[in-house]
C-alpha atoms as a printed R data frame, in Angstrom:
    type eleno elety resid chain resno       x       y       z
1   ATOM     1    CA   UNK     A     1  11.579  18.427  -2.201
2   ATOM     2    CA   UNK     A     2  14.891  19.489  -1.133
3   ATOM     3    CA   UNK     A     3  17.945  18.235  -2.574
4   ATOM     4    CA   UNK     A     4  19.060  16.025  -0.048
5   ATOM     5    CA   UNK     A     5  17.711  12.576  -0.839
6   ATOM     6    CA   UNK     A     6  15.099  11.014   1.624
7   ATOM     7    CA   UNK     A     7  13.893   8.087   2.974
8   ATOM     8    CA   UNK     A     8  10.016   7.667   3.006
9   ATOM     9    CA   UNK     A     9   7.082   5.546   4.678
10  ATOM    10    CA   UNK     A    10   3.991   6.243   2.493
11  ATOM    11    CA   UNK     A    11   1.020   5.299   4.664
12  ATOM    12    CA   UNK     A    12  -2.218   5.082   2.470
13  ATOM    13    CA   UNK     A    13  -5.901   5.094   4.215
14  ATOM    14    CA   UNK     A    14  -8.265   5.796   1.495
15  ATOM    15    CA   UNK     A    15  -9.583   3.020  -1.013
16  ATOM    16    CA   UNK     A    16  -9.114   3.456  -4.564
17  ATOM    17    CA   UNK     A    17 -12.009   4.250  -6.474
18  ATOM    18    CA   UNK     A    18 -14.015   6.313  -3.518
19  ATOM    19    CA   UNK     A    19 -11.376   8.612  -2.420
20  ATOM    20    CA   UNK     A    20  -7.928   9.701  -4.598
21  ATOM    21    CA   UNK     A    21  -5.210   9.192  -2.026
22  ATOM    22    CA   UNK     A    22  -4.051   6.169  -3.678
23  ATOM    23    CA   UNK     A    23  -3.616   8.016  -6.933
24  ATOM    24    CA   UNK     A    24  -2.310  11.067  -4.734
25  ATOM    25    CA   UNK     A    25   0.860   8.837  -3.168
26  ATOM    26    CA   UNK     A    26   1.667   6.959  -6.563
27  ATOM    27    CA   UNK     A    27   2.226  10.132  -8.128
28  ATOM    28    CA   UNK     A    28   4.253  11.235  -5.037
29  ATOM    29    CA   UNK     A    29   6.022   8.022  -4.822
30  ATOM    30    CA   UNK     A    30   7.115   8.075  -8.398
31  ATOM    31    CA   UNK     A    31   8.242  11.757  -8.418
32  ATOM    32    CA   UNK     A    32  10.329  11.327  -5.458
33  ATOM    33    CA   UNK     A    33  11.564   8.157  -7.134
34  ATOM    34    CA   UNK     A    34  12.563   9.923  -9.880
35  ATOM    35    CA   UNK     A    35  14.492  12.493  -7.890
36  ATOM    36    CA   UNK     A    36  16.822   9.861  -6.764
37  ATOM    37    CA   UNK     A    37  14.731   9.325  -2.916
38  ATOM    38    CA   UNK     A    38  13.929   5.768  -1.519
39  ATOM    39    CA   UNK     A    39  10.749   5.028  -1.024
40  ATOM    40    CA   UNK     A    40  11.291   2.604   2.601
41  ATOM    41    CA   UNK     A    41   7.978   1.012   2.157
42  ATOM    42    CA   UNK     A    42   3.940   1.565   1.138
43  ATOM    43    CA   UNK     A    43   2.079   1.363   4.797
44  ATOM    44    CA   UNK     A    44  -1.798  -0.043   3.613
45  ATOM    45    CA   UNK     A    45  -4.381   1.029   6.977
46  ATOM    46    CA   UNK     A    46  -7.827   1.691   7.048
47  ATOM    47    CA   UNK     A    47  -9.953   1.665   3.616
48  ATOM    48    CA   UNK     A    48  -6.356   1.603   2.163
49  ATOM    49    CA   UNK     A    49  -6.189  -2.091   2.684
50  ATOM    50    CA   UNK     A    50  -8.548  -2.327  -0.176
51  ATOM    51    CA   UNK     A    51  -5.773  -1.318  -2.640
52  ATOM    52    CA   UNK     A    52  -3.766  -5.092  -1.783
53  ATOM    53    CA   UNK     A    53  -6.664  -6.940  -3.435
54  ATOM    54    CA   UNK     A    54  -5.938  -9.236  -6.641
55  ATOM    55    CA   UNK     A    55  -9.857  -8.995  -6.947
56  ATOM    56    CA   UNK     A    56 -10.302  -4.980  -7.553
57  ATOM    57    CA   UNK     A    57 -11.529  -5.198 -11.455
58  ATOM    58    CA   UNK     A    58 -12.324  -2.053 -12.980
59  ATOM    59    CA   UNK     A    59 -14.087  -0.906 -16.388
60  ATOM    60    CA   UNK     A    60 -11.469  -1.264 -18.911
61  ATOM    61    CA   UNK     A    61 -11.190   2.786 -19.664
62  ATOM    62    CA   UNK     A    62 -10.048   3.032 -15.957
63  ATOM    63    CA   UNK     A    63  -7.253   3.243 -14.447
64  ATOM    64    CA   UNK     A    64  -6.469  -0.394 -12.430
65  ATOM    65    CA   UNK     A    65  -5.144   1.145  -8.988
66  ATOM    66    CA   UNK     A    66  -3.979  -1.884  -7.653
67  ATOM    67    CA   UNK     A    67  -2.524  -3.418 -10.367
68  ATOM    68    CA   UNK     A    68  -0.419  -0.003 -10.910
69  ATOM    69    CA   UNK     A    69   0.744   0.081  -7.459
70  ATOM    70    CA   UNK     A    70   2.356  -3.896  -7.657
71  ATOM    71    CA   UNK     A    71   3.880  -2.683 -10.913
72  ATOM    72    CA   UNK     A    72   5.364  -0.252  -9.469
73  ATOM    73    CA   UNK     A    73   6.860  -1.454  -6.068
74  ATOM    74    CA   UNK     A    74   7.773  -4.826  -7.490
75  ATOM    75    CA   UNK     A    75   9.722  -2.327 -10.006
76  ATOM    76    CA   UNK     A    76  11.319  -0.657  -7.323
77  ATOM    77    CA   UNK     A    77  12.043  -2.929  -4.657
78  ATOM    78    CA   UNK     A    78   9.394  -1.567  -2.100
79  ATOM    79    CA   UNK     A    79   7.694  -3.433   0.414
80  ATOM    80    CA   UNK     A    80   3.759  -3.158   0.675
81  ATOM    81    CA   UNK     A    81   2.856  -3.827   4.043
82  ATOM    82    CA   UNK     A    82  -1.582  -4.134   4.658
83  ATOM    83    CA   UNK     A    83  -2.364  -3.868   8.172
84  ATOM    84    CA   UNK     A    84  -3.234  -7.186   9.548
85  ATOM    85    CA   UNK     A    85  -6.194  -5.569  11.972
86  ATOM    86    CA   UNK     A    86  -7.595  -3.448   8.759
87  ATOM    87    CA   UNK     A    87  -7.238  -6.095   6.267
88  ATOM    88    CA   UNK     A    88  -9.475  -8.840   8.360
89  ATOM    89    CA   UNK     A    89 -11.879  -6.810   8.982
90  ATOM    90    CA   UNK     A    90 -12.138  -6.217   4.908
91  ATOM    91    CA   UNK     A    91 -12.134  -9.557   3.769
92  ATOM    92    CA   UNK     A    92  -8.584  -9.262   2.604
93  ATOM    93    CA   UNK     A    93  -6.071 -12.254   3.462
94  ATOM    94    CA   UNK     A    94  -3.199 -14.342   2.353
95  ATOM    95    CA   UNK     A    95  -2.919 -17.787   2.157
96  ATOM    96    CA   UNK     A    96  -1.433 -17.849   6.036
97  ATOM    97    CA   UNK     A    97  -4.909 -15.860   7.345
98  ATOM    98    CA   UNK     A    98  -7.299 -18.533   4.613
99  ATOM    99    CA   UNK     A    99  -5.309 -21.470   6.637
100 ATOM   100    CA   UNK     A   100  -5.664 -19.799  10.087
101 ATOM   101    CA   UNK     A   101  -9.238 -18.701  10.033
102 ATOM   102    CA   UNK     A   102 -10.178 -21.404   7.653
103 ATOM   103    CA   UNK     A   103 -11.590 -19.303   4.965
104 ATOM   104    CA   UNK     A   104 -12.426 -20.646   1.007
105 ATOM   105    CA   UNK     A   105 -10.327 -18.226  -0.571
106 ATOM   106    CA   UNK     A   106  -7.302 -15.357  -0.524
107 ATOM   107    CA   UNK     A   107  -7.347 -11.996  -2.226
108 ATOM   108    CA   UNK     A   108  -3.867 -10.235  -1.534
109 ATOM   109    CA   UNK     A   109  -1.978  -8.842  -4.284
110 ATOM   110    CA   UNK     A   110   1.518  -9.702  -5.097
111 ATOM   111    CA   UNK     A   111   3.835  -8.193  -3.934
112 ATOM   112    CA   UNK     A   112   1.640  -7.040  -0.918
113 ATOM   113    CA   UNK     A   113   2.254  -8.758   2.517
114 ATOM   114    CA   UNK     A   114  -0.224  -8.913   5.547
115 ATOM   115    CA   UNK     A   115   1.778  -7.471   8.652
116 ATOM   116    CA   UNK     A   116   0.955  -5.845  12.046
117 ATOM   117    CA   UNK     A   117   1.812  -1.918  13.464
118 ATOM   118    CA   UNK     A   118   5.047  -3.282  13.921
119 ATOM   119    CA   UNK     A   119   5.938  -2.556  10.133
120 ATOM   120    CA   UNK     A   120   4.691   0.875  10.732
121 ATOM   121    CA   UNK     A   121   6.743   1.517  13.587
122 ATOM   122    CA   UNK     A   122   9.844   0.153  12.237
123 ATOM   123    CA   UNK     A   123   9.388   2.496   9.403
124 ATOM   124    CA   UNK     A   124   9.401   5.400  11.576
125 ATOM   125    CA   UNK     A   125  12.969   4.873  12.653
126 ATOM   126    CA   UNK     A   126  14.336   4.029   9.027
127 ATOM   127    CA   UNK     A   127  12.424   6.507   7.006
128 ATOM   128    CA   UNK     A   128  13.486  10.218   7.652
129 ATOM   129    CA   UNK     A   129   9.673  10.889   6.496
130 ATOM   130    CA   UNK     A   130   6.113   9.464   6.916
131 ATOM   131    CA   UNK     A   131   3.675  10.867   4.710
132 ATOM   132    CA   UNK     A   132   0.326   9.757   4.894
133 ATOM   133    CA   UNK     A   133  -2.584   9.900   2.297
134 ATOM   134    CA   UNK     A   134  -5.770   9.897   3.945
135 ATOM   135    CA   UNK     A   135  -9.385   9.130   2.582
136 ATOM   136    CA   UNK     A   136 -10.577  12.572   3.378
137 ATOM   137    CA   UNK     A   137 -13.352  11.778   6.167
């Protein structure tokens, strides 16, 4: 990175635990962190929305993805945005979408919101980069 601090949009579309780009951008995101760049906010899309949920429980000698990521944008400040389209189709709402669609239950993480492609395209006015981390299909 240069030394001329930036303003990023992470965009994340692979799940954790079946591809690495979640791993991939929180390593990013706390390297460019560290070098005194903003992090604008975490875009979730695709497979990515799985990385929101408060129900992900992993074997104890792994590494708890989702629980890492709220730790670290609550530490920072940073919005994580799910995609509203992705996350309904994955069984992943707040308590507005469990009201709306009159489901039993909600699974999003704090500090997570549910949000359409607006987010997104706000972000690529603020942020002077948009890096994505893709699944790998």
């Amino acid at each position: 990175m240069s030394s001329e601090p930036h303003h990023f949009t992470l965009v994340i579309t692979g799940a954790p635990y079946s591809t690495q780009a979640p791993q991939t951008a929180l390593g990013f995101a706390r390297a460019a962190v560290a070098q005194g760049h903003t992090i604008d906010r975490v875009f979730l899309y695709g497979e990515g929305v799985h990385l929101a949920s408060v129900l992900a429980c992993p074997p104890s000698d792994e590494t708890n993805w989702p629980a890492a990521w709220c730790e670290f944008l609550e530490a920072h400040a940073i919005p994580g945005i799910a995609c509203v389209a992705s996350a309904l189709r994955r069984g992943l709402v707040d308590q507005a979408e469990q009201d709306r669609y009159e489901l039993p239950a909600h699974n999003l993480a704090r500090p997570f919101t549910i949000a359409g492609l607006g987010e997104w395209v706000e972000s690529t006015i603020q942020s002077s980069r948009i890096i994505y981390f893709h699944g790998g299909d």
